[in-house]
C-alpha positions as CSV (number, residue, x, y, z in Angstrom):
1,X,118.6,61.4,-115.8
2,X,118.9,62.1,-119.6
3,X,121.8,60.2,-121.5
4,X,124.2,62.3,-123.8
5,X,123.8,62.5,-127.0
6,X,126.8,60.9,-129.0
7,X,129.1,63.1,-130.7
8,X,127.7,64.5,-134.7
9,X,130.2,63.3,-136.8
10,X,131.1,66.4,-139.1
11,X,132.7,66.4,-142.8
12,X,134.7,69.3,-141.8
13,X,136.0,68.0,-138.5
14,X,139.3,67.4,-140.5
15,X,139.3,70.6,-142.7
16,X,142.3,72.6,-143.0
17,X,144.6,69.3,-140.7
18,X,146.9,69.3,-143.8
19,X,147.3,72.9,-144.2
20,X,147.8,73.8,-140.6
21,X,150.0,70.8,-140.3
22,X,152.2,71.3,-143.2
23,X,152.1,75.6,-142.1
24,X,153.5,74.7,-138.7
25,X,156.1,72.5,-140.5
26,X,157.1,75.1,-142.9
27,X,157.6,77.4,-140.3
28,X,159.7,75.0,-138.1
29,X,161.5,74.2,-140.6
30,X,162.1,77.9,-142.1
31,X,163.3,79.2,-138.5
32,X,165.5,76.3,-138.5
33,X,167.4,77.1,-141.8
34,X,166.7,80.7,-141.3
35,X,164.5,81.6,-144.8
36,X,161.0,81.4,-144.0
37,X,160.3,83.4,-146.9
38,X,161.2,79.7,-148.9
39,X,159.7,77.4,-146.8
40,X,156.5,78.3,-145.5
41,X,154.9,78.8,-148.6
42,X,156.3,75.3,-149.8
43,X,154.9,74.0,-147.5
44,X,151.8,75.9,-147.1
45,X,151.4,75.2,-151.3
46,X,151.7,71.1,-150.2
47,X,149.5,71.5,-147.6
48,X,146.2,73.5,-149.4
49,X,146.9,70.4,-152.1
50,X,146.4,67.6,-149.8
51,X,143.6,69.2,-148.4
52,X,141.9,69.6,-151.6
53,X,142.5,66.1,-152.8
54,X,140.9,64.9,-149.7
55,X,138.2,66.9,-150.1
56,X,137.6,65.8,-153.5
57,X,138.2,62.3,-152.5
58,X,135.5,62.8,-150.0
59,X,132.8,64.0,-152.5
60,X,133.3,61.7,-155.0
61,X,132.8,58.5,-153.0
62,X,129.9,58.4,-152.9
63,X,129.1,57.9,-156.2
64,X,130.0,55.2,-158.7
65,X,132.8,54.8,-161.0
66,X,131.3,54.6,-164.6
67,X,134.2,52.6,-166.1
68,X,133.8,50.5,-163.1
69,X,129.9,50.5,-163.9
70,X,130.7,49.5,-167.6
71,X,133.0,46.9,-167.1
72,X,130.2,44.9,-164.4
73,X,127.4,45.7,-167.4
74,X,130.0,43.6,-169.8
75,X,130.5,40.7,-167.7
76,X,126.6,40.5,-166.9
């Protein structure tokens, strides 16, 4: 009997959460107050942002923060 394999953890497992999230709310809230054609690309616009930003965020953690870097080299 083999054992599973655990699940691959994926950098895009959460690509796109703020976009579809902030859509669906842009369209909610559109219907609501009855002018979609305001709402949903507010908060479609919000939405592609955030996602971006994260994804930045992601990329650039792994590497060091040169004013952080200087300011260690300083105190050394």
């Amino acid at each position: 009997m083999s054992t599973p394999k655990p699940p691959i953890e994926s950098d895009s497992a959460f690509s796109g959460l703020y976009t579809s999230t902030f859509l669906a709310v842009g369209v909610a809230l559109g219907a609501a107050l009855d002018n979609i054609g305001l709402w949903l690309p507010v908060f479609l616009s919000i939405g592609i942002t955030l996602d971006y930003g994260a994804s930045q965020k992601k990329t650039s953690e792994g590497t060091p923060d040169s004013a952080n870097q200087n300011d260690q080299d300083k105190t050394a």
